[in-house]
C-alpha positions in Angstrom: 7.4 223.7 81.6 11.2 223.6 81.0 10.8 220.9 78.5 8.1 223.3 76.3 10.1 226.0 76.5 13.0 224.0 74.9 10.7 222.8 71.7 9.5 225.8 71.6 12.8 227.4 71.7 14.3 224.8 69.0 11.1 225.3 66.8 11.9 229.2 66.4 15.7 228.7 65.7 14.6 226.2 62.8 12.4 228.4 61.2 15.1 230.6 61.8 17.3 228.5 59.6 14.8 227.7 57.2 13.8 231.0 56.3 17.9 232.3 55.7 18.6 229.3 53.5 14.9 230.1 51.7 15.6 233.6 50.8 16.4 234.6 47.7 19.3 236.9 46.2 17.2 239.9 45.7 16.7 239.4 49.5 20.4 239.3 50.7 23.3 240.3 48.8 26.2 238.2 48.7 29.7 239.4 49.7 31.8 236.2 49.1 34.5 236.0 52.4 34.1 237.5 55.1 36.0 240.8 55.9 38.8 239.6 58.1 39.5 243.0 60.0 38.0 244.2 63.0 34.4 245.8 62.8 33.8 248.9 61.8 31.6 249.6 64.9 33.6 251.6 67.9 30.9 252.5 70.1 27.5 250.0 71.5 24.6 250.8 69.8 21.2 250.4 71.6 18.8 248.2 70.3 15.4 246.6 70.7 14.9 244.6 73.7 18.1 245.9 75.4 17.7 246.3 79.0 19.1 249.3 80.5 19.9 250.3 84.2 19.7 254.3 84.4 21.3 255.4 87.3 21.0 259.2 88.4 23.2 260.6 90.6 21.7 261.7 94.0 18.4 260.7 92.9 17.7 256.9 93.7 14.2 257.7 93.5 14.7 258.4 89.6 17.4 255.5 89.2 15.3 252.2 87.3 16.1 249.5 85.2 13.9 249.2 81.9 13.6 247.0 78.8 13.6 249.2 75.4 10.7 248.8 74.0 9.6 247.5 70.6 9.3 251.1 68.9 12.9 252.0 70.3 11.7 253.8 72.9 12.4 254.4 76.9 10.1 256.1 79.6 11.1 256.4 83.3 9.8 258.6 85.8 9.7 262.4 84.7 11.3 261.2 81.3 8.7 259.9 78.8 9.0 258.4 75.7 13.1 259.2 74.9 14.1 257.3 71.2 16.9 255.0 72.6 17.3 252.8 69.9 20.2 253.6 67.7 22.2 255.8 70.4 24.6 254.9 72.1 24.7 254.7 76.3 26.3 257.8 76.9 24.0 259.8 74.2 21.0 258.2 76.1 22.3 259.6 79.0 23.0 263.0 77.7 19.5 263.5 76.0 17.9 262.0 79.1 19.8 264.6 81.4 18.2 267.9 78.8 15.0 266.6 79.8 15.7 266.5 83.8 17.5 269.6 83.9 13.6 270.7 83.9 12.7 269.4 87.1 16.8 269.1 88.7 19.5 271.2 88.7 22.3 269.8 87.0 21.4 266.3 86.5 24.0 263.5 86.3 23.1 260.6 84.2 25.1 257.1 83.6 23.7 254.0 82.0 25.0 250.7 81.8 22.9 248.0 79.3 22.8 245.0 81.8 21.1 242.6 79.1 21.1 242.5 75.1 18.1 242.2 72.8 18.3 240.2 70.0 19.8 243.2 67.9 22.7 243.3 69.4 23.3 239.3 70.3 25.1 236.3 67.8 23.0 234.4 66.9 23.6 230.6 66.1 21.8 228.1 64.1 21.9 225.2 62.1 24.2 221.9 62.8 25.7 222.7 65.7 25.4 221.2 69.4 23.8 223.6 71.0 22.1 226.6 68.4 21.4 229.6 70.6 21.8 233.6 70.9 25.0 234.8 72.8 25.7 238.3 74.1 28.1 240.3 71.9 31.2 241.8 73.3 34.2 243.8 72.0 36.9 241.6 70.3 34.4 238.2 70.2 35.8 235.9 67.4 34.0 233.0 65.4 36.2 230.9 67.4 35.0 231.8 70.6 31.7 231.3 68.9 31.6 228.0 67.8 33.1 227.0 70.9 30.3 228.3 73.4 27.6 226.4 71.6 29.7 223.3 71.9 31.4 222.7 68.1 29.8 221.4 64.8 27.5 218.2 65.0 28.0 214.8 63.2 25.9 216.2 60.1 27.1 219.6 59.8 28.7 221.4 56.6 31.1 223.5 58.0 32.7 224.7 55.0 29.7 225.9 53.7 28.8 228.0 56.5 27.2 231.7 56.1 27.1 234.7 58.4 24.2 237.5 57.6 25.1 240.8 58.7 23.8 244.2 58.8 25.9 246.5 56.8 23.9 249.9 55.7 20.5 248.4 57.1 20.5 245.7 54.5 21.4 242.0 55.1 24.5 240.7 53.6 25.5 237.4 53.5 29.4 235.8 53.7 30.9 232.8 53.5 33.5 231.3 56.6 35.0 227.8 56.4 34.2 226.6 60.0 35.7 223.1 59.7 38.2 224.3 58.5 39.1 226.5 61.2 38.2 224.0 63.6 39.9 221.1 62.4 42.8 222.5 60.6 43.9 225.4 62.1 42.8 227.9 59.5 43.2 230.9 61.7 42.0 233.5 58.5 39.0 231.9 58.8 38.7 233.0 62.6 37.4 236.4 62.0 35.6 238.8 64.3 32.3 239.0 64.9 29.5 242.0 64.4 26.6 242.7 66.6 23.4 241.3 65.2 25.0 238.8 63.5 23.7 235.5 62.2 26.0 232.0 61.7 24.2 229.3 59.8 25.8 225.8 59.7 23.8 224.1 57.1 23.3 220.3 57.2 26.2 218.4 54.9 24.2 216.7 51.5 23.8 212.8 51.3 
């Protein structure tokens, strides 16, 4: 079972990789370098597949833990069908305390997102040792990156290396110098990372 799940797993991240080197420049727009400064973003942003534990105060009967679902959407008990994507935690909470306060006298909400969907997660592909999806956190650099999915293979093209971002709900795509970074110490090349974002280490050309 373990070992399906793997090809399984490895077949999805290389049709992952086929389909960003296959699309086109009408599809994503090229930015050239990567920005260099710290992301835009301040706050988490709830996203598909996110898994949320909703804790309400004095009310463990009302407390869960919940996936969001595909349309962006949360239901818990006396709560149906709240939007969640695109808030953040403490919005969530806020809207999900209005609709309580029907049923409980001041309500007190707090939510904490346990697990990240995809939307939210780094993704990695290509030539490296270990391609996979790794949770996003505050401050996370490519660095930090490259290391947890265990450096560039034998065959990768590190200087040639893209991320695809988000930016205005349309994907943009940048260019980062991984070998160099790794191998020479470029530290402008070791810039931070966005939620959602996609590294592809294409293959070097024989």
């Amino acid at each position: 079972m373990a070992a399906k799940q793997l090809s399984i797993r490895l077949t999805v991240l290389l049709l992952l990789v086929a389909t960003l080197n296959g699309c086109s420049s009408s599809n994503i727009r090229s930015a050239g370098a990567c920005p260099q400064e710290l992301g835009t973003f301040s706050k988490y942003v709830i996203g598909p597949g996110d898994v949320l534990q909703i804790f309400v105060w004095r009310h463990e009967e009302l407390s869960t833990s919940l996936p969001v679902r595909p349309d962006g959407r949360i239901s818990m008990p006396l709560v149906e069908d709240v939007v969640a994507v695109g808030r953040t935690p403490t919005e969530l909470a806020r809207e999900i305390e209005v609709q309580l306060a029907e049923y409980l006298r001041t309500p007190k909400v707090n939510i904490i997102v346990s697990s990240q969907g995809a939307a939210n997660q780094i993704q990695v592909v290509g030539n490296v040792r270990s391609p996979q999806s790794l949770a996003f956190r505050d401050g996370i650099r490519l660095l930090d990156v490259i290391v947890a999915v265990g450096g560039l293979d034998d065959f990768a093209a590190g200087n040639r290396s893209k991320i695809v971002r988000q930016i205005d709900g349309e994907p943009v795509e940048c260019k980062v110098r991984i070998s160099d970074l790794m191998e020479d110490g470029d530290i402008e090349q070791n810039i931070y990372l966005y939620p959602g974002d996609v590294i592809v280490v294409p293959q070097s050309r024989f």
